[in-house]
C-alpha positions in Angstrom: -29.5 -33.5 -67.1 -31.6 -31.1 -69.0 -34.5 -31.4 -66.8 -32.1 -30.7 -63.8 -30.2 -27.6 -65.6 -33.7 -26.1 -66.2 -34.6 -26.6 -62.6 -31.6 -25.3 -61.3 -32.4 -22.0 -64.1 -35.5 -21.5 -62.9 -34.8 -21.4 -58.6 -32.0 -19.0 -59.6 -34.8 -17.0 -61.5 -37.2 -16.7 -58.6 -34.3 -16.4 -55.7 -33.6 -13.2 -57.9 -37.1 -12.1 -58.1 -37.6 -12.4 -54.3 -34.3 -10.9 -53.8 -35.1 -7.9 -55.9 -38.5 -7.5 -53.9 -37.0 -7.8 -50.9 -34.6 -5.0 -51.6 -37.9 -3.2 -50.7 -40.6 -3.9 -48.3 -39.1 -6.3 -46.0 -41.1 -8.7 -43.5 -38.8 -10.2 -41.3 -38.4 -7.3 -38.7 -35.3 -9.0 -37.9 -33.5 -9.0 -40.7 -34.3 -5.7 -41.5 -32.7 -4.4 -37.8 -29.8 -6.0 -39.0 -29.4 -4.6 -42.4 -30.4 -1.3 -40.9 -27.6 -1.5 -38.5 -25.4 -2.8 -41.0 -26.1 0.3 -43.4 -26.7 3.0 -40.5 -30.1 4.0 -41.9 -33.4 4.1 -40.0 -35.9 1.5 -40.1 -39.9 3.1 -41.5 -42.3 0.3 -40.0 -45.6 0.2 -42.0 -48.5 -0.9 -39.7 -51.0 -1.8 -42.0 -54.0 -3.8 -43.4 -52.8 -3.8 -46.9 -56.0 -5.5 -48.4 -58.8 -4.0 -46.8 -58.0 -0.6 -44.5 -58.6 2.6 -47.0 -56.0 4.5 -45.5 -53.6 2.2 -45.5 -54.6 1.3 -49.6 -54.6 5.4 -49.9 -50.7 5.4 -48.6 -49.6 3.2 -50.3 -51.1 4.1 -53.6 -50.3 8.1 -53.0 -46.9 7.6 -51.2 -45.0 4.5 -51.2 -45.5 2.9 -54.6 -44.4 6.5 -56.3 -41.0 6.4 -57.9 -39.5 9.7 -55.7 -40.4 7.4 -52.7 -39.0 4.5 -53.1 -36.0 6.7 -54.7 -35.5 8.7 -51.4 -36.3 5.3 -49.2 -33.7 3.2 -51.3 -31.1 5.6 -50.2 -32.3 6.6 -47.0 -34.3 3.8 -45.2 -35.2 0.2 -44.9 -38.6 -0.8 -45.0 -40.7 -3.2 -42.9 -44.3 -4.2 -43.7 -46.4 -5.5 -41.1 -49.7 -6.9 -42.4 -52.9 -7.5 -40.8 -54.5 -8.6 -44.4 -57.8 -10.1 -44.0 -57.8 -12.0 -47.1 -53.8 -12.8 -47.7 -52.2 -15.8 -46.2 -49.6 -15.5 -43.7 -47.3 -18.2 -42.0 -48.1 -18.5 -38.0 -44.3 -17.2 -37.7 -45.7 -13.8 -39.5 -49.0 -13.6 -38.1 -46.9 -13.9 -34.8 -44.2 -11.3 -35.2 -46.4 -9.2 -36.6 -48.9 -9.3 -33.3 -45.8 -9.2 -30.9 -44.5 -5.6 -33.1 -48.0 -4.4 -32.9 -48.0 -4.8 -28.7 -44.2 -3.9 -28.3 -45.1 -0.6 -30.3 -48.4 0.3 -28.7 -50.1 0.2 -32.5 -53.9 0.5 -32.0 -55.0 1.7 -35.4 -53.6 1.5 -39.1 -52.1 2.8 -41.2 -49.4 2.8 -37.9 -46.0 4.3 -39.4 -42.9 4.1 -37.2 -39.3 5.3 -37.8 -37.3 3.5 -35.5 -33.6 3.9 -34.9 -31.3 1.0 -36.6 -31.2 -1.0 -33.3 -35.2 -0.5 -33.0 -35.5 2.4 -30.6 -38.7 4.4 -31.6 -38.0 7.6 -33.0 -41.4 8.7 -34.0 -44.7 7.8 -34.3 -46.9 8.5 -37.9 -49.7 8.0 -40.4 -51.2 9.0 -43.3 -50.5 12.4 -44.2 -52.2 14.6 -47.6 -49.4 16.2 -49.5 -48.3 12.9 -51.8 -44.9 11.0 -51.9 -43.2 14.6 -52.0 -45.0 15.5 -49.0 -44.4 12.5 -47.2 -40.9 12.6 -47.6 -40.5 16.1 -46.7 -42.5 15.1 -43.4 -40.1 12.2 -42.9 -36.8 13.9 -43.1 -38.4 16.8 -40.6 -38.7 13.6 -38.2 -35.1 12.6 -38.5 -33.6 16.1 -38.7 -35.1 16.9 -35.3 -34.3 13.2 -34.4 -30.6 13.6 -34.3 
């Protein structure tokens, strides 16, 4: 009984630890267009090759792990990752959605940033930019401003 209480403990512990994750970056690009419609917000699709593309490792380190971003894109967006890693491992389902976004999307270089409507209509098309999370997010709500 103790053995089973202390299972049960510790799968609540992690479902809350991927949960809390999750409330972030999503992968499933699915589920994401559904929470996006359910919440109204736009969906920011990051194109990238998290492990080995500069760029991308220069975006994310200057722009989406800073606090004001993920502030202003917990209120104001829902994330996707797609990952090309090179030395991750990825289920075939990932690897596959992933590939299929990359064609539907045109996406011939990373980092690839897209800002789709909730029901995955493309709104614009993005990258990199200098200017820091501040300056990202200032480029971000000039895309939706003129978007709507």
């Amino acid at each position: 009984m103790k053995k089973c209480l202390l299972t049960l403990c510790l799968t609540l512990l992690s479902l809350n630890l991927v949960s809390a994750a999750g409330d972030a970056w999503m992968t499933d690009f699915e589920a994401a267009r559904e929470k996006a419609l359910a919440e109204q917000k736009p969906i920011l699709v990051d194109f990238t090759g998290s492990d080995w593309c500069g760029w991308c490792i220069k975006l994310d380190e200057e722009v989406f792990s800073q606090s004001a971003f993920q502030q202003y894109a917990a209120a104001e967006l829902v994330l996707v990752e797609i990952d090309f890693p090179r030395n991750k491992t990825q289920s075939d389902e990932l690897k596959a959605q992933n590939r299929a976004l990359a064609e539907k999307y045109g996406v011939r270089g990373f980092p690839t940033i897209l800002l789709l409507s909730p029901e995955g209509a493309l709104i614009e098309k993005t990258g990199y930019r200098r200017g820091g999370a501040a300056g990202y997010i200032e480029h971000l709500q000039g895309i939706l401003a003129s978007a709507e």
